[in-house]
C-alpha positions as CSV (number, residue, x, y, z in Angstrom):
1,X,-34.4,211.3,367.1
2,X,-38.2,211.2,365.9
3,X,-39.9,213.9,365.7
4,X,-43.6,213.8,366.8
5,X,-44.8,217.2,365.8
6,X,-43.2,217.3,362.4
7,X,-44.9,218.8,359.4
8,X,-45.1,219.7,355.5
9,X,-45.9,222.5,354.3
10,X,-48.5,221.6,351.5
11,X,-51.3,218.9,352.1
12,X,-50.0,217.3,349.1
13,X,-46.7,217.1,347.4
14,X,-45.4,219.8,345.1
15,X,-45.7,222.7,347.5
16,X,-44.0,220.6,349.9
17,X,-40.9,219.9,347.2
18,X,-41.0,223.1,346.2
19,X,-40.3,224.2,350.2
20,X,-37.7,221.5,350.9
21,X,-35.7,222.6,347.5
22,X,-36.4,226.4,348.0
23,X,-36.3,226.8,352.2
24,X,-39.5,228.8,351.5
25,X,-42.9,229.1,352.2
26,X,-45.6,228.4,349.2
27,X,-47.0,231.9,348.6
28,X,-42.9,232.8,347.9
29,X,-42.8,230.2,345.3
30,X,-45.8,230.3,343.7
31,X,-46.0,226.2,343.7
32,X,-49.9,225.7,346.3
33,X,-50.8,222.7,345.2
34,X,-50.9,220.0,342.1
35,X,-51.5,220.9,338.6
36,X,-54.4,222.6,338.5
37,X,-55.9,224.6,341.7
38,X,-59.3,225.2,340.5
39,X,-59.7,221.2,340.5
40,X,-63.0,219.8,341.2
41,X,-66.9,220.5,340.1
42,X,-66.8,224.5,338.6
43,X,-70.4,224.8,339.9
44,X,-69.6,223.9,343.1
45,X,-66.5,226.2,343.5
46,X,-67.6,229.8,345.5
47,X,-64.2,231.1,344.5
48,X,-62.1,231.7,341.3
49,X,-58.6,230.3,343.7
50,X,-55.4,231.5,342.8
51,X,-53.2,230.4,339.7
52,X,-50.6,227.9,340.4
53,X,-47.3,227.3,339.2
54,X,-45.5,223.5,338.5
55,X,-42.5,224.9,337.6
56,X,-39.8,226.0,340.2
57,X,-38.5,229.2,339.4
58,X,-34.7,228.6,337.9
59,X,-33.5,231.8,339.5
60,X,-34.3,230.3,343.0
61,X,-31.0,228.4,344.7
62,X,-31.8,225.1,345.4
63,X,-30.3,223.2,348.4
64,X,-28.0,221.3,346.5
65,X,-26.6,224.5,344.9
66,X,-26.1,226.2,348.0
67,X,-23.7,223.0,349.3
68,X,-21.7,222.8,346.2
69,X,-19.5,225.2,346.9
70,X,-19.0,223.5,350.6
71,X,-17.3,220.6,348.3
72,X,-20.4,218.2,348.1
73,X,-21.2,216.6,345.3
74,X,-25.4,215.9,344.9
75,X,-27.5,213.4,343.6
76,X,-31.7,213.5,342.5
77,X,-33.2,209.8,342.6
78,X,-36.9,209.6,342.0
79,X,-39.8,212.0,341.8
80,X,-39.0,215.6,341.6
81,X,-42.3,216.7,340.1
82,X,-40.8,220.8,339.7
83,X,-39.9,221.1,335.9
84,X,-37.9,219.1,333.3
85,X,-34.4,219.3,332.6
86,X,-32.5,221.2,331.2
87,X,-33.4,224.1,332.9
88,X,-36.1,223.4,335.4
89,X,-34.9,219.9,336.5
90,X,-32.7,218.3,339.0
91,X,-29.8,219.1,336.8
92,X,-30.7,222.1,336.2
93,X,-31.5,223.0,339.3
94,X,-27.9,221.9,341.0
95,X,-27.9,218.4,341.7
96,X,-25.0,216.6,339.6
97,X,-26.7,213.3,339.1
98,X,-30.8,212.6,337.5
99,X,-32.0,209.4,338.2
100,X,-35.8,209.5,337.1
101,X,-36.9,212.6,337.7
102,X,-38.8,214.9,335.6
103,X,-42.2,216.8,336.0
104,X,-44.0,213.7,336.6
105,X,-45.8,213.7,340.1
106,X,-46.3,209.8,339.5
107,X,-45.2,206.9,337.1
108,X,-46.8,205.7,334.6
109,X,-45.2,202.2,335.3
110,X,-44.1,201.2,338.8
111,X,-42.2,198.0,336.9
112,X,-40.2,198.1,333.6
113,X,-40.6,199.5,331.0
114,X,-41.4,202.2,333.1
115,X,-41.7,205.2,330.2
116,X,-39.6,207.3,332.1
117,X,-37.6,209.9,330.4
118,X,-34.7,210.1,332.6
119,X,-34.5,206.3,333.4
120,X,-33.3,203.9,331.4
121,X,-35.6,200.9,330.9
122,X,-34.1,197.6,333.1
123,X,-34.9,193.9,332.9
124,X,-38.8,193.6,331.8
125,X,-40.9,193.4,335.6
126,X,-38.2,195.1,337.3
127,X,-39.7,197.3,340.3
128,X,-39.4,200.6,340.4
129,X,-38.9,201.1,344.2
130,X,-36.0,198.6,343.9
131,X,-34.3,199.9,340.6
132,X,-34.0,203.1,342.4
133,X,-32.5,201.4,346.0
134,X,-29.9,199.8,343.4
135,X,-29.0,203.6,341.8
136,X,-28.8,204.8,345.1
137,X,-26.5,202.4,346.5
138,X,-24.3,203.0,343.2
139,X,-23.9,206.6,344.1
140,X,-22.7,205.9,347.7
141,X,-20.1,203.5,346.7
142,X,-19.1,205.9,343.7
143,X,-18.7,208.5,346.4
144,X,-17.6,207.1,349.2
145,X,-14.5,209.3,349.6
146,X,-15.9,212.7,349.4
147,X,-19.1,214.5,350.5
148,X,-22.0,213.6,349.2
149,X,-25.6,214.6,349.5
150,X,-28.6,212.6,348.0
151,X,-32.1,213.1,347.7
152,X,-34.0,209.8,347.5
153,X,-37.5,211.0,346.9
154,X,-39.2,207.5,346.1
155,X,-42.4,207.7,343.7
156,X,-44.0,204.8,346.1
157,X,-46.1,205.0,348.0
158,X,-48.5,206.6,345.4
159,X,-50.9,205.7,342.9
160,X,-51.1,203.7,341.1
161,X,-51.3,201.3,344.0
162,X,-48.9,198.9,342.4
163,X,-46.6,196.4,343.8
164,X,-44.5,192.3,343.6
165,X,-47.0,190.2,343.1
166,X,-45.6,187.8,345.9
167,X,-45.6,190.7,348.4
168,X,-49.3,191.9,347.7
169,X,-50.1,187.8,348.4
170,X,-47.8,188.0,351.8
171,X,-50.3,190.7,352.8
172,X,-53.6,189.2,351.3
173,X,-52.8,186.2,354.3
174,X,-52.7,189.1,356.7
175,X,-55.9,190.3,358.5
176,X,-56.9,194.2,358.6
177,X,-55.9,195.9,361.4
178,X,-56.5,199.7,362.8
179,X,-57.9,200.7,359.6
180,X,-55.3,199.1,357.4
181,X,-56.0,196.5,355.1
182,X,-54.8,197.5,351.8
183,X,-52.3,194.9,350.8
184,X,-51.2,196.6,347.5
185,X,-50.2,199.3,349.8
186,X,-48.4,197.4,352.6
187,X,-46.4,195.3,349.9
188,X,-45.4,199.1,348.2
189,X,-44.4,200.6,351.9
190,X,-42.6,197.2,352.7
191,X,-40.3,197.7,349.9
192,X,-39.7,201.1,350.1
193,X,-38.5,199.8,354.0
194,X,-36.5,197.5,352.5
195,X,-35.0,200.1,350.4
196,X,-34.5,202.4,353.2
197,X,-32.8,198.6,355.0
198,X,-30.3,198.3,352.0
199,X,-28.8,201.8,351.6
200,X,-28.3,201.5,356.1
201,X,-26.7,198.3,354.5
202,X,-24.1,199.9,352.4
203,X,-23.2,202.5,354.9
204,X,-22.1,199.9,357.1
205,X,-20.5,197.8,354.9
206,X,-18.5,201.1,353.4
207,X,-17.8,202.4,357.0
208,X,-19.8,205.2,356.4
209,X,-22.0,204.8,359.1
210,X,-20.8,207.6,361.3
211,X,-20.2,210.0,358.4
212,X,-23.5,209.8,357.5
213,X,-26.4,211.9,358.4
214,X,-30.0,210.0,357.4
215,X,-32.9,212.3,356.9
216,X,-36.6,210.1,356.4
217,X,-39.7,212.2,356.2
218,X,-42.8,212.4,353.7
219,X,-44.1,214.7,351.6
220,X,-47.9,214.8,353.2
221,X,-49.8,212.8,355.1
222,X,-51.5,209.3,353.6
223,X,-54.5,209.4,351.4
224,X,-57.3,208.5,354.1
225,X,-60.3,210.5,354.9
226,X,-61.8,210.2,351.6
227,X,-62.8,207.7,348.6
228,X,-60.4,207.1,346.1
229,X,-61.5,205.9,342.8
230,X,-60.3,203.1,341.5
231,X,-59.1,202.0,344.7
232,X,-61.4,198.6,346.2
233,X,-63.0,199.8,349.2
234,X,-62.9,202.9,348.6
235,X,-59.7,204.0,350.7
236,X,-56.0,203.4,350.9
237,X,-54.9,203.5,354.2
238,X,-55.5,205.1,358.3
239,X,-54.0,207.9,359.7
240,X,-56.0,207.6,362.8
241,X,-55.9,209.0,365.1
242,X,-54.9,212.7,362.6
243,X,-58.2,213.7,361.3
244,X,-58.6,213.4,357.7
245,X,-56.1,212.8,354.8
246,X,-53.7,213.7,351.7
247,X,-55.2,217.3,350.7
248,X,-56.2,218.7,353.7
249,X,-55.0,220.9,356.3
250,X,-56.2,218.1,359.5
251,X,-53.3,216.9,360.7
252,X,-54.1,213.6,358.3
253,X,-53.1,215.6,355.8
254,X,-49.9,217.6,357.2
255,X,-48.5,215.9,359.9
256,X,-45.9,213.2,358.7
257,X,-43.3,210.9,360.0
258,X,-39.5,212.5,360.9
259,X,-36.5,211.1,361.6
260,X,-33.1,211.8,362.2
261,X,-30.1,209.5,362.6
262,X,-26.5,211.7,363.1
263,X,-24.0,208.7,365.0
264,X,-22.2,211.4,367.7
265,X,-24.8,214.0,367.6
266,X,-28.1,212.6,368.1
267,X,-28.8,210.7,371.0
268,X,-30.3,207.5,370.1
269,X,-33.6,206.5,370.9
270,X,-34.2,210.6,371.8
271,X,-37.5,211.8,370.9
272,X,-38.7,215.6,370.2
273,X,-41.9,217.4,370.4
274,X,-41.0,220.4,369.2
275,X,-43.2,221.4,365.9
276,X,-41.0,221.0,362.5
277,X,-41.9,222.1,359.0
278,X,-40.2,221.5,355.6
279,X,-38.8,224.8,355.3
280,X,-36.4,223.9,358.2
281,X,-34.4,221.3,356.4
282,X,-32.6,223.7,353.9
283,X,-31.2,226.0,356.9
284,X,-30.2,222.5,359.1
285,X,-28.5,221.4,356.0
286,X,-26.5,224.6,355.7
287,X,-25.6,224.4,358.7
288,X,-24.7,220.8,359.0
289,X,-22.7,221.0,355.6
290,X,-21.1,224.7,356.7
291,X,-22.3,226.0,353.6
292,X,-23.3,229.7,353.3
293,X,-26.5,231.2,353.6
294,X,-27.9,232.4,350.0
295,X,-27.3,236.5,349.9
296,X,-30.3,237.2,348.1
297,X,-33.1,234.2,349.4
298,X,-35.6,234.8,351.7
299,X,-35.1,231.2,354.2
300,X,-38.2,231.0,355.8
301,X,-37.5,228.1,357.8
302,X,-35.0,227.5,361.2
303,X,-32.2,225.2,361.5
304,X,-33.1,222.4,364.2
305,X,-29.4,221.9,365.0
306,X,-30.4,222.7,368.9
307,X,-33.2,219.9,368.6
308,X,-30.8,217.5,367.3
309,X,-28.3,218.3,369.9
310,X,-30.9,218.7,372.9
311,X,-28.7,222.1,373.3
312,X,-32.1,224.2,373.1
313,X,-35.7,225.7,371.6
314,X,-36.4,227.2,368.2
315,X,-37.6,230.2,369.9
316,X,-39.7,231.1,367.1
317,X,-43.6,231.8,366.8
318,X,-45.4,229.7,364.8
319,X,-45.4,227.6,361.9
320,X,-47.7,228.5,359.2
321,X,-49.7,227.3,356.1
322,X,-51.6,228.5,352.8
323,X,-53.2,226.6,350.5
324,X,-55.8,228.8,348.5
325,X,-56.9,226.4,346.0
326,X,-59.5,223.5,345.4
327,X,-59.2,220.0,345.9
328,X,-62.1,217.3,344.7
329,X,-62.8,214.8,347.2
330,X,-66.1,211.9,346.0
331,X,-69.2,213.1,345.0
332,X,-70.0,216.5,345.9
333,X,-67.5,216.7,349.1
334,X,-64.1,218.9,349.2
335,X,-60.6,217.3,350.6
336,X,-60.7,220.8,350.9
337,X,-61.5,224.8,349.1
338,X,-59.0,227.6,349.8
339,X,-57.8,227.5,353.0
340,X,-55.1,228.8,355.4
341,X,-53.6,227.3,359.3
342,X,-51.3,228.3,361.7
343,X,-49.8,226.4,365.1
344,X,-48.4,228.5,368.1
345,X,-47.7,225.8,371.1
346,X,-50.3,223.6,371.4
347,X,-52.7,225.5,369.5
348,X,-54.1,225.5,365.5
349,X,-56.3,227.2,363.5
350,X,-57.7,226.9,360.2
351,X,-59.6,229.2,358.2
352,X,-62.0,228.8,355.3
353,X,-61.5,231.6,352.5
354,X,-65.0,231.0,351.3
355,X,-66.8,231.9,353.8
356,X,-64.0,233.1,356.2
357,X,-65.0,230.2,359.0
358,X,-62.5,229.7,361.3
359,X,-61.6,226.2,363.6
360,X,-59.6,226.2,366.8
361,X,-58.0,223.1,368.4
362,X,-55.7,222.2,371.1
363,X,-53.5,220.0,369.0
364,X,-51.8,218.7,372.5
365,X,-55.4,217.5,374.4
366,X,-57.3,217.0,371.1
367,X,-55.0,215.5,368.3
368,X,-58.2,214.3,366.5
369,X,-59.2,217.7,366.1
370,X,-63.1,217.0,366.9
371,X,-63.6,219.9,369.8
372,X,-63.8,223.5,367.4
373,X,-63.0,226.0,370.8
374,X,-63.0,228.9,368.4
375,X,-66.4,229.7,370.1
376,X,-65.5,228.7,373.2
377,X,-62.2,230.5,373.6
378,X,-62.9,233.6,370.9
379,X,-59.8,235.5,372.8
380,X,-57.4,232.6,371.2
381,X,-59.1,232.1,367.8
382,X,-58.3,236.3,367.6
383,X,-54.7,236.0,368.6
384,X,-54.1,233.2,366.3
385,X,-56.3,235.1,363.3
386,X,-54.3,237.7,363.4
387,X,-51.1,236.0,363.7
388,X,-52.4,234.3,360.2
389,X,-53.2,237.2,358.8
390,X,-50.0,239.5,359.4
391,X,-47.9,236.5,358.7
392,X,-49.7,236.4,354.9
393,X,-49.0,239.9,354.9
394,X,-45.5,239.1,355.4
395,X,-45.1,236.6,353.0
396,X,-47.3,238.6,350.5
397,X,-49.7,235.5,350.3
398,X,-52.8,236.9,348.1
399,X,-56.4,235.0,349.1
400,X,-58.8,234.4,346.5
401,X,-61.6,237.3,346.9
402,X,-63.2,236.8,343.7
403,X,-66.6,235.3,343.3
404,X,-66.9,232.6,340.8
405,X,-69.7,233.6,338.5
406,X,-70.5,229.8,337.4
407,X,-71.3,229.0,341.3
408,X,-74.5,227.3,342.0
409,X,-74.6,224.5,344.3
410,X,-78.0,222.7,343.1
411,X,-77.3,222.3,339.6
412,X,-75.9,218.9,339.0
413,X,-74.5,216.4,341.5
């Protein structure tokens, strides 16, 4: 089943892995963005935003400790970017296995030696993306008798734009096309494929295939929109036709690719429009597992176990986001400042802390986002203002208020 309308819940990656891990939204974890969230030019910056955290709280139960006691056993391969072992990484948050996962939100080598704390160096101008498919496919065989869940968070495709040096030539042959002609990039996504290829593989070579429940989504949406230093051309790839890119609440920035292959479940070749969000994988995964709900964890999300059986709605709402930090684009420009959305149906709106400027779009008619109707249709702009604004209430989601006292826009450039 692929989901059209499927979503993260940060424009860039920690707050989303902070969701998936937690089943909660990012003012409950504290995680709203990368590193820093008062990134970018200080002079430039109306607000003082809101302190961030990169560490997930230990006293918050992870997915893979809430299916341990349903008899599985759990494996972290990749980036986890939420802490360090031994309290604050994979291990220490409940998975059984670490393969190459620490606080790191990138690596510092994409080939060996790859200065990784928690993965053992492998022949010199070994590739990352493949050492990883071969841990992977080490754990399945290992495990083949019993349940097992695994988290295969790949560090590609990030920077640094690195890949085999007889891929990046395959591509260099190729000619652009729709926007994309970054062959670094398409020889990084082509073995991360043939990663995803290999482990489909082993499950059928094992017998596993209709055991096995395969999960592939992102963490946010590619880096497009913007410049990227360092990178020739200035950008990476397209996500026409989303608007924007990787730090921004556009759909560039928040709508990703989901899929969902369950052999006897899922109808094959089924496709579903129903919005998704990150914080609905740890409920489906309780449920698909028949572990217990955590007694004392708010779940923000909903299980999509009617999606995935055609058997019904969600029935819920909306699906919301904050994000009430900074993020530098090129020159003077903003991926974005502190921000907040909501989607009910086909409708979205954004809103714009500094000044409190609200957008409106019909996500359905207008995917591009380039008709604002909060003008046009004040009436809906309202109902989905206020739908924001209770639901922060909700969630206790603080917005940055305070002025920034270094603010002046025409000094420097």
């Amino acid at each position: 089943m692929v989901f059209s309308d499927a979503y993260t819940c940060g424009p860039n990656c920690a707050p989303t892995r902070a969701s998936l891990m937690s089943g909660q939204y990012t003012p409950r974890h504290g995680i709203v963005t990368v590193g820093s969230s008062d990134r970018g030019p200080e002079h430039l910056r109306k607000l003082i935003p809101q302190e961030n955290k990169t560490v997930l709280d230990a006293g918050i139960i992870t997915i893979a400790e809430a299916i341990r006691p349903a008899g599985y056993v759990s494996a972290s391969m990749g980036k986890w970017h939420l802490g360090n072992d031994p309290g604050h990484g994979p291990i220490g948050q409940g998975f059984d296995l670490n393969v190459g996962g620490y606080e790191a939100g990138s690596p510092r080598s994409y080939f060996s030696p790859y200065k990784n704390p928690e993965l053992k160096d492998g022949p010199k101008g070994e590739y990352l993306t493949d050492r990883l498919t071969d841990e992977a496919l080490k754990f399945i065989e290992a495990n083949r008798d019993k349940p097992f869940f695994l988290y295969l968070p790949h560090y590609a495709v990030h920077t640094p734009i690195r890949a085999k040096k007889e891929m990046i030539a395959k591509y260099k042959a190729k000619q652009p096309s729709n926007g994309q002609g970054n062959p670094t990039y398409a020889a990084m996504i082509e073995s991360t494929d043939q990663g995803v290829g290999r482990m489909m593989a082993k499950l059928d070579e094992l017998g596993l295939t209709d055991d096995t429940i395969v999960i592939f989504s992102s963490d946010n949406g590619g880096v497009g929109g913007y410049n990227v230093l360092g990178i020739e051309g200035g950008e990476i790839t397209s996500n026409a036709p989303l608007r924007g890119g990787k730090g921004m609440l556009y759909e560039g920035g928040i709508r990703v690719p989901l899929f969902v292959r369950w052999p006897g479940v899922v109808e094959p070749s089924s496709r579903c429009d129903t919005p998704v969000i990150t914080v609905d994988f740890y409920p489906t995964l309780l449920e698909m597992t028949g572990a217990e709900r955590p007694a004392r964890q708010a779940l923000d999300g909903c299980s999509i176990m009617p999606l995935l059986r055609s058997s019904g709605g969600l029935g819920r709402e909306a699906i919301f986001w904050h994000f009430p930090a900074y993020l530098q684009g090129s020159g003077r420009t903003w991926r974005t400042t502190p921000a907040g959305a909501v989607r009910k149906g086909q409708w979205k709106l954004i809103e714009f802390f500094e000044d409190g400027r609200v957008e409106l779009y019909n996500i359905v008619r207008d995917i591009s986002e380039k008709n604002n109707l909060a003008e046009k249709i004040p009436e809906k702009a309202k109902e989905l203002h206020n739908l924001l604004r209770n639901w922060r209430k909700s969630v206790n989601a603080k917005v940055p208020t305070q002025l920034n006292p270094k603010y002046d826009p025409r000094a420097g450039t």
